[in-house]
N, C-alpha and C positions, 0 to 999 in steps of 0.2 A: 290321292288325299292322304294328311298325314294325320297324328295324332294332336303336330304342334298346331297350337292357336297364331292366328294373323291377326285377329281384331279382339281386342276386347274392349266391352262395356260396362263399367262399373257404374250402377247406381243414378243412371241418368235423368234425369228431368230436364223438362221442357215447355216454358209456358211460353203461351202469345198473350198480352195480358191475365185476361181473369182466366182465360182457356188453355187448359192445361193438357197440350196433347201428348206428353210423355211422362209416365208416373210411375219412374223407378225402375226404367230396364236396367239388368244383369243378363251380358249374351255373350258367350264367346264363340266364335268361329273360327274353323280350323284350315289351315294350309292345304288348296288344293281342290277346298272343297266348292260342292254348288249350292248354295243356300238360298234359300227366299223367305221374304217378306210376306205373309201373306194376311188379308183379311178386306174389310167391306172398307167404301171411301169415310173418310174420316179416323181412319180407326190409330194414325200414328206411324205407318210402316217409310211414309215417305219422308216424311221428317226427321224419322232414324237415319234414313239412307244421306241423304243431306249433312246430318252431322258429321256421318263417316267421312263424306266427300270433303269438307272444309266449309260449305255451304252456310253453314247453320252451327250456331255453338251452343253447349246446353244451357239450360240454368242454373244446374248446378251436377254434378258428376264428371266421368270421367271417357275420355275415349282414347284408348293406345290403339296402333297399329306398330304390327314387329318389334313389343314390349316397349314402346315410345309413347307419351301422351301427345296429343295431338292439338292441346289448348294453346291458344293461340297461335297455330299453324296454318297460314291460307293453303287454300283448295291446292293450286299449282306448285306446292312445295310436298303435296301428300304422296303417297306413293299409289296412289287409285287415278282411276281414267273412269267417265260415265259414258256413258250411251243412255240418250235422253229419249222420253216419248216421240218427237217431233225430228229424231235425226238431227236436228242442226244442220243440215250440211250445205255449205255452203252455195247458191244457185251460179254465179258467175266465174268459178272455179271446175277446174276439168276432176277426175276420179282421183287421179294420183296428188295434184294440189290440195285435194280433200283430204284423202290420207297424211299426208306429209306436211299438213300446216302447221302439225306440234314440233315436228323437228327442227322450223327455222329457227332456233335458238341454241342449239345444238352442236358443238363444234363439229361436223363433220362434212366429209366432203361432197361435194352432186353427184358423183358415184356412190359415192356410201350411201347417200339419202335414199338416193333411185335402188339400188340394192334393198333397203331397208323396207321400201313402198312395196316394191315386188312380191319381197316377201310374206307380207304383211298381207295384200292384194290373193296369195296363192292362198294362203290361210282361211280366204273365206267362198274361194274358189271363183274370184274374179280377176283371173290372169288375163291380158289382153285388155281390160276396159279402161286401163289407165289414162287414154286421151279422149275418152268421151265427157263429153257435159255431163253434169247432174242433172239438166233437166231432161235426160235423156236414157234416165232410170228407171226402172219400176221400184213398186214402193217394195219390195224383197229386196234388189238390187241396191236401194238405198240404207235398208237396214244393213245390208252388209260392208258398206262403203264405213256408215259409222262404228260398225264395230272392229274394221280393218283400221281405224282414227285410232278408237283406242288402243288396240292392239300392240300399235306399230311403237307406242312408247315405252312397252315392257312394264307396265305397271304391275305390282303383287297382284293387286286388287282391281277387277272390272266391276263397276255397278251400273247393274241395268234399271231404268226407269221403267216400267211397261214397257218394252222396246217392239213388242209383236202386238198392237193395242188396235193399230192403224189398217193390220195387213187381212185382207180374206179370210175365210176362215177354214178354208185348204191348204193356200201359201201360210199360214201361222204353225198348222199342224206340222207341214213339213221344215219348217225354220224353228219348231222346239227340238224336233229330232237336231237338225243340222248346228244348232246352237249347243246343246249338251254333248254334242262329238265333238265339236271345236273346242270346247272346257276339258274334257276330257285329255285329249290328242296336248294342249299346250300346258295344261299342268295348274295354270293359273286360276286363283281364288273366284270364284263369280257372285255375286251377291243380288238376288233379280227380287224386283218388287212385283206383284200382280195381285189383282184381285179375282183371278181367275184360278179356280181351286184345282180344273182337270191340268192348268198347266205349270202350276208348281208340282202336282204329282209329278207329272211326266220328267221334269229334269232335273229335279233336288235330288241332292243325298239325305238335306234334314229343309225341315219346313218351322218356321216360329208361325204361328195363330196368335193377330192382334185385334183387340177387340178395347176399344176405348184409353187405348194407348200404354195396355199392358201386355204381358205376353200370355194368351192361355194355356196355350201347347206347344212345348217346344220337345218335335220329332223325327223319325223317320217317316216317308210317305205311307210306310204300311202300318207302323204302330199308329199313326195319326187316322188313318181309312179305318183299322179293323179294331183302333181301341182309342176311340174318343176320349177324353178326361172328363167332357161333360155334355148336356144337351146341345149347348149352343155351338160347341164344336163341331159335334155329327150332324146338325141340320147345317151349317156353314161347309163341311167337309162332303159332295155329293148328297144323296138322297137316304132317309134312315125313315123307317117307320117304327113310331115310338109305342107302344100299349103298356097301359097298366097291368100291374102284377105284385104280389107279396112273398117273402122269401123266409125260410126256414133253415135254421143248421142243422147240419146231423152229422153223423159220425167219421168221424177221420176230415174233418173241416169241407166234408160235401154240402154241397146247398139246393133247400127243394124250393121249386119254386114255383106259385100257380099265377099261369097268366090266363084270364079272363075269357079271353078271346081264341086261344089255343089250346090251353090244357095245362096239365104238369109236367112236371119233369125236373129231373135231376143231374144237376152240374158238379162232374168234379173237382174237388178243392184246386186242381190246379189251372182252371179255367177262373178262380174266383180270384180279382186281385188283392193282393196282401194288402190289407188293413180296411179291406170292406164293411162299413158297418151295417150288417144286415137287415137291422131294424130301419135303417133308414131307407133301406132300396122302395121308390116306388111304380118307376117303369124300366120296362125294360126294351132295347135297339135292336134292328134285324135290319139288314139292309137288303133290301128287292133281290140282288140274286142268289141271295141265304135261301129264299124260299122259291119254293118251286110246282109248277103246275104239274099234276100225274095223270099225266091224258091217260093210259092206257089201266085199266085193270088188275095189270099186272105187277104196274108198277109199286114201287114200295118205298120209303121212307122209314129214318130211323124214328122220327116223331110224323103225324099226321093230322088235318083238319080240314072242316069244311069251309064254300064259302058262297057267292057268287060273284061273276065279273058283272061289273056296272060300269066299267068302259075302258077303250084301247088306245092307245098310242103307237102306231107303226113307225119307227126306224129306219127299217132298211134288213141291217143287219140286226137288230133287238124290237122287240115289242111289250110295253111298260104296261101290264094289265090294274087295273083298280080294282079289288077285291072286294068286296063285304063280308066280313064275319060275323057270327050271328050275335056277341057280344063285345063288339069294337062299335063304337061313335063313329069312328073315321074308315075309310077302305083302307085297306094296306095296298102299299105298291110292289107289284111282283115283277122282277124281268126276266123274260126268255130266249135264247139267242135262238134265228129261225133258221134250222138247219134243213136241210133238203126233204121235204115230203112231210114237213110239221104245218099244219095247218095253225091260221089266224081263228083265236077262240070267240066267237060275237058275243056281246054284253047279253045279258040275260042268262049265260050257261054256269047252271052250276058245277062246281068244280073243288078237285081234292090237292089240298097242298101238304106239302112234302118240306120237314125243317130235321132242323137237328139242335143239342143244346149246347155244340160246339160253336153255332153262329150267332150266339146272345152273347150281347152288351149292355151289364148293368148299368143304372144311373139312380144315383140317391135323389129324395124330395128336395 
């Protein structure tokens, strides 16, 4: 990834009549990089994507790619290829006819083509399946056929529609891995829509958060996890449990803060973000594995509090305990990874938790 920009978007709006599902994106995206789309249905992420493609033109603003605007530019002239939810791929065409159906227009020769399909085929590591049917795929195997489609035309730009939307939820796990090696390994732009938040973590470099067709947050996966911009971001972005609490300045720009439900504590100014208005903080975020169950006696904690489990959630590998604190409305959710000889806690057991004030996330009224 570089520093240059591939896509920029100036100022875009987009109405379907009276419904206005794009109001005012500014986004640039850089060369190289893996970006997504992310947020709840409706929220506008696809109808961006569309515009990039040629699809869809705005109402009004602007869209370059490789410092070009893009207004009245059909799709097939843009330098972007999609991979759609549904594959597209053709059923009465063999693997390689699939791949190589963008090349017939293309001056080059049935060697070069077949050359170019190969290649194209190694890329997503289906060498050898070139003369089989599509109906003769699995739905993995499919996804990779159309991303070998796109591929194989060299575009700057890939845009993924939900492309993993379809597949198991093993075969998906393993095709974010296999998909963000493949972006990586060929250098090219990827742009992926999902509404799925564990899987934009996993293969973004930066993530935009859309919510009614603007952008809330536009980040890295870690700034976006471990420093929400707002409520609806962190309950959108994985699990946070929110509790009331009031905050106070003191000296050298520290801030004290009593939360209700845990206690006090004091945060160094450089945990506090720059232009916080204190007065307005009224809860504060901890996400489930910030806090921690202290089975043993001995155990210790830089801050600590009481509570009881009032119930479990088993995993596998994690167990999401629901807490009670003695001045929370709601349980908090605590998670534990269950390492060899850690016993499952049963609801009714009271229990001491374990934080710190390095794991809080303010949020103003």
């Amino acid at each position: 990834m570089t520093e240059q920009s591939i896509i920029d978007i100036r100022g875009v709006h987009k109405s379907f009549g009276r419904v206005e599902a794009l109001k005012g994106i500014d986004l640039t995206i850089r060369e190289g990089e893996f970006f997504s789309l992310l947020g709840p249905s409706g929220c506008g992420k696809t109808t961006l994507l569309r515009m990039i493609a040629g699809f869809d033109e705005p109402t009004s603003g602007v869209v370059m790619i490789g410092g070009q605007s893009m207004a009245g530019i059909p799709a097939n002239k843009r330098p972007t290829n999609m991979v759609f939810q549904s594959y597209a791929i053709f059923p009465h065409l063999s693997v390689s006819d699939n791949v190589g159906y963008g090349l017939a227009k293309k001056k080059m020769s049935r060697a070069e083509k077949a050359e170019e399909v190969n290649n194209a085929l190694a890329m997503v590591d289906l060498e050898g399946y070139g003369e089989r049917s599509a109906h003769e795929l699995s739905g993995g195997q499919r996804q990779r056929v159309a991303l070998a489609r796109a591929l194989v035309m060299k575009p700057r730009v890939v845009l993924l529609d939900e492309p993993l939307s379809a597949l198991d939820k093993k075969l998906r796990e393993q095709m974010q891995v296999e998909l963000r090696a493949l972006q990586q390994s060929v250098g090219i732009t990827f742009i992926l829509v999902t509404h799925d938040q564990e899987e934009a973590l996993i293969m973004s470099d930066r993530i935009a958060v859309l919510f009614e067709g603007e952008i809330a947050q536009l980040d890295s996966p870690q700034r976006l996890y471990r420093q929400p911009i707002n409520q609806r971001v962190a309950s959108f972005i994985g699990v946070m449990n929110f509790l009331e609490a009031t905050a106070e300045a003191s000296s050298g720009g520290d801030l004290s803060l009593t939360i209700p439900a845990l206690g006090s504590v004091s945060m160094h100014a450089a945990q506090v973000p720059e232009g916080t208005d204190v007065a307005a903080i009224a809860q504060i975020g901890m996400r489930p594995e910030m806090l921690t169950i202290l089975f043993d006696e001995t155990d210790k904690a830089a801050c600590e509090s009481t509570g009881e489990v009032v119930g479990t959630s088993y995993y596998g590998d994690m167990t999401y305990y629901s807490v009670k604190l003695s001045k929370a409305e709601q349980p908090v959710t605590v998670s534990m990874r269950n390492t060899a000889g850690r016993s499952i806690v049963p609801p009714g057991t009271a229990v001491r938790l374990g934080w710190g004030a390095d794991s809080i996330v303010l949020f103003p009224s």
